[in-house]
DOKOL-573083 format. One record per residue (C-alpha): residue number from 1; residue in one letter; x, y, z. Coordinates in steps of 0.001 Angstrom, whole numbers. Layout:
! residues N
REC,NUM,A,X,Y,Z
...
***
This chain:
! residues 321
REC,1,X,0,0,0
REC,2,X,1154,3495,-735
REC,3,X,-285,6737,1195
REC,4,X,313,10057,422
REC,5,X,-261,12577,2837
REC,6,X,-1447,15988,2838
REC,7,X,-2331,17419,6067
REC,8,X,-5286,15715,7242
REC,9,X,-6155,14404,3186
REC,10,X,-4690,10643,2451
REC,11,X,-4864,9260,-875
REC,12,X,-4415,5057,-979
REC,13,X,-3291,3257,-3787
REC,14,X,-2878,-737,-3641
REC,15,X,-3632,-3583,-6084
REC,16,X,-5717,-5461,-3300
REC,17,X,-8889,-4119,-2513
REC,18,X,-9237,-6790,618
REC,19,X,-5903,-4638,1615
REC,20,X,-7664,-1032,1279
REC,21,X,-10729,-2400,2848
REC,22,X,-8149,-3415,6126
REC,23,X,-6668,-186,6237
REC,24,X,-9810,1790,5622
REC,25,X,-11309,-44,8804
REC,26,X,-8137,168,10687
REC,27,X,-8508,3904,10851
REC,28,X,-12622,4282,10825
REC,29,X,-11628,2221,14384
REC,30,X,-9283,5276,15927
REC,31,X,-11080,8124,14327
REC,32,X,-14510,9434,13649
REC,33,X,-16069,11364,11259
REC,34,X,-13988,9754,8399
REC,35,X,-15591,10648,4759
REC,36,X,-14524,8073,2136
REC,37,X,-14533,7827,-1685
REC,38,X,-13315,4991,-3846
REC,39,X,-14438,4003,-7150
REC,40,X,-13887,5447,-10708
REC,41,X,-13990,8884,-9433
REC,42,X,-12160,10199,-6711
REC,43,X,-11427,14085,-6251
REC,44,X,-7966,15129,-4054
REC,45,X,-7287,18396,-3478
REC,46,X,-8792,19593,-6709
REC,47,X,-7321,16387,-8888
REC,48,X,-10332,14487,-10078
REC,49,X,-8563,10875,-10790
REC,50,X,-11297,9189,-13091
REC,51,X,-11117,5583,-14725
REC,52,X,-12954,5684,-18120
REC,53,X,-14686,2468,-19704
REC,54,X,-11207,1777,-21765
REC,55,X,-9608,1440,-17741
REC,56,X,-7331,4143,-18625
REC,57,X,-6788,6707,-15966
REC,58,X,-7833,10371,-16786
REC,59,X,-6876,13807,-14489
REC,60,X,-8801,16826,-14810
REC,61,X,-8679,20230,-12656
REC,62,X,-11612,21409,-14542
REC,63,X,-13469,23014,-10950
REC,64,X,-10321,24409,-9790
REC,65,X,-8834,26102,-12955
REC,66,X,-12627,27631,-13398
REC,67,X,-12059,29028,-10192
REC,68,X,-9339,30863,-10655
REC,69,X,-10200,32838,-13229
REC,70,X,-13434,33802,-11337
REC,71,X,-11493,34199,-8420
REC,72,X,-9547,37703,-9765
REC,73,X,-12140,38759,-12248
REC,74,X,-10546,37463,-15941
REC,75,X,-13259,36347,-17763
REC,76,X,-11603,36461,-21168
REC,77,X,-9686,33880,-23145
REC,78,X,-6219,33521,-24961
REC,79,X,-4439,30771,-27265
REC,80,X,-1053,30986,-25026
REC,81,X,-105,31425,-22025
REC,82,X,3293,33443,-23142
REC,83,X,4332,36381,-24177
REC,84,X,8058,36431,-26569
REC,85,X,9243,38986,-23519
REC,86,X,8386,36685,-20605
REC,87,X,11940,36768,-19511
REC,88,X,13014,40044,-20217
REC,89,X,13146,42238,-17029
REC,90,X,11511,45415,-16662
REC,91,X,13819,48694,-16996
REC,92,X,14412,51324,-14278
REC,93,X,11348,53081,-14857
REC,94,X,9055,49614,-13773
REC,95,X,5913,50848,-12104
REC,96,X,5638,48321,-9723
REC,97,X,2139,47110,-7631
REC,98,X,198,48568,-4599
REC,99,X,1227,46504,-1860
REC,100,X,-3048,44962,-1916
REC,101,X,-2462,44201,-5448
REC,102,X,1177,42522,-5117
REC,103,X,-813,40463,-1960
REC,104,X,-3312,39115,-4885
REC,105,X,-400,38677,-7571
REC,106,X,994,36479,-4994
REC,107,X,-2182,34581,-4641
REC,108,X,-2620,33880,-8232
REC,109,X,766,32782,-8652
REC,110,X,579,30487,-6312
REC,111,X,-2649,29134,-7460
REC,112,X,-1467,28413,-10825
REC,113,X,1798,26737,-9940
REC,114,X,-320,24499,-7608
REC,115,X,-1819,23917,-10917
REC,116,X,1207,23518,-12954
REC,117,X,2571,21271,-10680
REC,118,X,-580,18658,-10366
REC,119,X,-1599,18558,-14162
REC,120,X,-269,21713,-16504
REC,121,X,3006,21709,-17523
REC,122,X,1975,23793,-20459
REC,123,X,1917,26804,-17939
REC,124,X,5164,25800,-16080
REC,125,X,7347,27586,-17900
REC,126,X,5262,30681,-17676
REC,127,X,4332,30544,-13961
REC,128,X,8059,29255,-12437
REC,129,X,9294,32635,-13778
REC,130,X,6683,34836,-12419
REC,131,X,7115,33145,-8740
REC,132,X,10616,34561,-8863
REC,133,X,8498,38167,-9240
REC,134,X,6091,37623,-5774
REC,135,X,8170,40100,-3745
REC,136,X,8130,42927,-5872
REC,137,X,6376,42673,-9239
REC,138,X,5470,45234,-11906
REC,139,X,3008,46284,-13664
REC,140,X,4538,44329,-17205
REC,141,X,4603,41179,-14354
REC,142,X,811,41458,-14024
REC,143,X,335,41516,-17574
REC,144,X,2044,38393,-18349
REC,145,X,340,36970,-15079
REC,146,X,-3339,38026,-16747
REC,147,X,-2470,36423,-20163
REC,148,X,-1423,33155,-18289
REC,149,X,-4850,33028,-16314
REC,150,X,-7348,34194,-20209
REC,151,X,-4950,30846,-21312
REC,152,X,-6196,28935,-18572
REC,153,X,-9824,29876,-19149
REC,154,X,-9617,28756,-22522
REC,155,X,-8234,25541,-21947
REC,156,X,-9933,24054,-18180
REC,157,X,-10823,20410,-20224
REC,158,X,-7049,19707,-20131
REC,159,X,-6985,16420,-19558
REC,160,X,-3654,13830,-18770
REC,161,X,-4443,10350,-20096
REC,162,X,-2873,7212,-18573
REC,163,X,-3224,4168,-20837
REC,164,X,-4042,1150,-19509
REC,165,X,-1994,-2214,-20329
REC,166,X,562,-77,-22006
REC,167,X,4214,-1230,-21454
REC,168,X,5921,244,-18333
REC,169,X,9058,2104,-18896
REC,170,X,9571,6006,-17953
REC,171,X,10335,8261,-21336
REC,172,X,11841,11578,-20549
REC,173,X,11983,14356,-22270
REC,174,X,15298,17314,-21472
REC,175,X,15756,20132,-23146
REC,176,X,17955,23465,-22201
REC,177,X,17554,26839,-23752
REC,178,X,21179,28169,-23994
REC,179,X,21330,31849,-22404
REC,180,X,18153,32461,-22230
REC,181,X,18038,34665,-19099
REC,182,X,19355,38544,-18869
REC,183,X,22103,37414,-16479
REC,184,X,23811,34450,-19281
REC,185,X,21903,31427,-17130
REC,186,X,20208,28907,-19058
REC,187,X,16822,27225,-18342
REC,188,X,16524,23218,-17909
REC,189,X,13167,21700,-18836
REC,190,X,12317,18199,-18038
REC,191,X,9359,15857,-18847
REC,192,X,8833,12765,-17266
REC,193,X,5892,10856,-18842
REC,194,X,4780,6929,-18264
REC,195,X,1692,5245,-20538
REC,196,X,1593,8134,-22208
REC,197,X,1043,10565,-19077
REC,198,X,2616,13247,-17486
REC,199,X,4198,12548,-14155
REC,200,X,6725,14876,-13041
REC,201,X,7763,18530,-15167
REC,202,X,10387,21010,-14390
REC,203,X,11125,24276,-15790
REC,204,X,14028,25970,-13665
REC,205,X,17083,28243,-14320
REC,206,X,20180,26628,-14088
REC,207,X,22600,27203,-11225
REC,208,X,25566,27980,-13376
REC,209,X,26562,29941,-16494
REC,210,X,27519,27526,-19226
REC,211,X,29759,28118,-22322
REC,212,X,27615,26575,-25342
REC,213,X,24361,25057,-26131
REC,214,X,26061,21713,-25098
REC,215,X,27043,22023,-22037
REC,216,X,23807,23300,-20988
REC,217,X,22476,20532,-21961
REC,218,X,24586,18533,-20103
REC,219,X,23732,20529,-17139
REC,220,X,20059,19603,-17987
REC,221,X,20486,15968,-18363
REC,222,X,22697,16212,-14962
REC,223,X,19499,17703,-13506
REC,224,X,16994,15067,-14873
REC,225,X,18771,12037,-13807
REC,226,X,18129,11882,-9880
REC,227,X,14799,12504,-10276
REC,228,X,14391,9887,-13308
REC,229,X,15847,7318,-11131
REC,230,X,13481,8553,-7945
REC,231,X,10693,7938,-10283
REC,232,X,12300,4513,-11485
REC,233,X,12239,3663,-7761
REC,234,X,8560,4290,-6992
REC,235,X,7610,2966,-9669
REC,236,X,10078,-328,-8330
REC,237,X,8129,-120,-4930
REC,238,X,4645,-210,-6663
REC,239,X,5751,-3734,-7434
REC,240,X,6411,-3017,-10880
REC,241,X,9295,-3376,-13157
REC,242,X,10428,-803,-15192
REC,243,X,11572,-1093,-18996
REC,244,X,13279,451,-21697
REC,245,X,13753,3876,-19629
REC,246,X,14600,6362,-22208
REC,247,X,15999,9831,-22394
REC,248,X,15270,11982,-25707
REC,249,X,17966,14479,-26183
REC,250,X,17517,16643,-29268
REC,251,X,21313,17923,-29191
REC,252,X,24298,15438,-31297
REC,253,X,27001,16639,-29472
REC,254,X,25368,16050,-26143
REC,255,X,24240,12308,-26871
REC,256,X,28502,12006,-28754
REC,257,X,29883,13157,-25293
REC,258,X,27499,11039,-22974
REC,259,X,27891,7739,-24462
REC,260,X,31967,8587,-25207
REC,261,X,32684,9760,-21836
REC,262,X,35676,11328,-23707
REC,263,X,36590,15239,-21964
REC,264,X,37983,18001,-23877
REC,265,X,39478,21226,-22796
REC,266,X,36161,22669,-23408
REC,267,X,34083,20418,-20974
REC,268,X,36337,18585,-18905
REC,269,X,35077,21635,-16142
REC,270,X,32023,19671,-16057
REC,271,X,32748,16254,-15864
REC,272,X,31060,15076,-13509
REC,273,X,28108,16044,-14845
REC,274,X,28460,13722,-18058
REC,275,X,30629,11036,-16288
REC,276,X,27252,10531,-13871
REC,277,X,24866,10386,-17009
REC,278,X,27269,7518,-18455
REC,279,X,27346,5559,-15854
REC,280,X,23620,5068,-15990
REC,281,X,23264,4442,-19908
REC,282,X,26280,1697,-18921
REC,283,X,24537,37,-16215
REC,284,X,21562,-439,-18735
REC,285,X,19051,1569,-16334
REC,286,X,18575,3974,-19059
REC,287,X,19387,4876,-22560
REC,288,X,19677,8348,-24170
REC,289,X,17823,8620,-28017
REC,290,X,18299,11645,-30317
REC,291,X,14815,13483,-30726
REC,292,X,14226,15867,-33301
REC,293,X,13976,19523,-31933
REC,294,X,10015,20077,-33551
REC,295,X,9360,16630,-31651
REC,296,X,10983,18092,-28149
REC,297,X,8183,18509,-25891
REC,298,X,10244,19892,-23024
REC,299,X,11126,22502,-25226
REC,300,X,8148,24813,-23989
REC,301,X,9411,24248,-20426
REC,302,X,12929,26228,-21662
REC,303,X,11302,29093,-23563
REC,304,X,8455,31241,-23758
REC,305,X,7103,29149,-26699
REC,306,X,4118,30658,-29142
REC,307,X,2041,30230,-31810
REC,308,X,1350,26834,-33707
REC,309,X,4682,25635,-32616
REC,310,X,3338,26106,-28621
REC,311,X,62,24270,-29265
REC,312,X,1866,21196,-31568
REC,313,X,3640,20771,-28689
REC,314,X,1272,20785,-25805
REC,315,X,-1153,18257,-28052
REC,316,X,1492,15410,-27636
REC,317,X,371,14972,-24027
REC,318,X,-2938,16129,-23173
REC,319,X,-6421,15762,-24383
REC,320,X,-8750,19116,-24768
REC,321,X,-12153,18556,-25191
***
């Protein structure tokens, strides 16, 4: 049996219902007032899980993204949830928020990366940059926040689809967007999906300034890897066995270097880094598989992605209906 925990909310997963029933009793018998639900529909903390007639497993935030919008007043709709600027900082002349208004900037924020983080990776990229905004944003900030929340309203039937008796083995997708950010960073965006749903998304500026396209990706890959394995290990304590874990890269030089392990005076700084990544792709836990850049879906959590290219890639894993 695995719990998870969330304050006084438990969520039980097993693959013996006489097992649930035991535990379910166990602690009806040292607390009251218990409410219950089990079945093909079960709502967590705004995450309706639902099993559909196929037994795949579909998740839907389609009460809680509503509310949102409702919640600060934005009624309209959008295609996107970026703008081409979203990382450009404001100049000296920013007119920043009332400190009521930066109280409900805050408050949306951290609505939507709740969000983000259960079901919407579409909006991570988006939303992880204006959290690092909270304390003092502008103006230009709120914009960008109110085009993120007219993309949500247009798009609350987002749906992540699970398949059922698909083939277990994780596919990740990593991506880095060479110096992207005003101060020379790069951004790292990883995808972790498994029968053909999401389960974990990042979309974070790197710690370190990097030299070239390639070594941010390395960094990126570097990044990926413990939590790949972490979900390789749940997975492993589910009682399941995972196979043919794969990594698509869409950088040549990256995947050369990896499965080489060979340094140059160029990237033997960051070693480590690619030496770590080897070791796994020798030890057969995972392998690393050149994907074609239009086929990257981790690029949108690297870049403010628009247009066609935006929605192309945010159709590969979710279902709007």
């Amino acid at each position: 049996i695995t719990t998870c925990f969330h304050v006084d909310d438990l969520l039980f997963t097993c693959n013996n219902e006489q097992m649930l029933t035991n535990v379910v009793q166990q602690f009806g018998s040292k607390f009251r007032g218990i409410s219950i639900q089990k079945g093909n529909n079960i709502n967590y903390l705004g995450l309706n899980i639902h099993r559909n007639r196929n037994k795949d497993i579909e998740l839907s935030m389609i009460k809680y993204s509503k509310d949102i919008g409702e919640s600060c007043g934005i009624t309209q709709k959008d295609k996107t949830p970026n703008t081409e600027t979203l990382f450009e900082d404001d100049n000296d002349e920013s007119i920043f928020l009332t400190e009521d208004n930066r109280k409900i900037f805050h408050t949306i924020v951290a609505k939507l990366l709740y969000l983000a983080k259960k079901l919407r990776p579409d909006i991570l990229t988006a939303i992880s940059y204006l959290a690092s905004k909270v304390n003092q944003p502008t103006v230009n900030d709120n914009n960008k926040l109110t085009k993120v929340v007219k993309y949500v309203n247009n798009t609350i039937n987002y749906k992540s689809i699970y398949k059922y008796n698909t083939p277990i083995g994780i596919t990740a997708y990593v991506d880095a967007s060479f110096g992207c950010h005003s101060d020379g960073k790069s951004r790292s965006g990883i995808a972790v999906m498994l029968c053909g749903g999401m389960i974990y998304t990042s979309s974070s500026k790197q710690k370190i300034v990097t030299k070239s396209s390639t070594e941010a990706e390395l960094v990126a890959l570097s990044d990926a890897c413990d939590q790949i394995q972490w979900c390789i290990e749940f997975i492993k304590y589910q009682g399941l066995i995972t196979r043919n874990n794969v990594i698509l890269e869409d950088n040549k030089s990256t995947i050369t270097l990896i499965k080489t392990g060979k340094t140059s005076k160029r990237t033997r700084h960051i070693k480590v880094k690619y030496f770590g990544m080897k070791e796994l792709i020798d030890n057969n836990i995972l392998d690393i598989v050149y994907c074609e850049t239009k086929n990257m879906y981790a690029d949108i959590l690297t870049k403010p992605t628009v247009g066609r290219k935006f929605i192309n890639l945010r159709d590969m894993v979710c279902k709007l209906e």
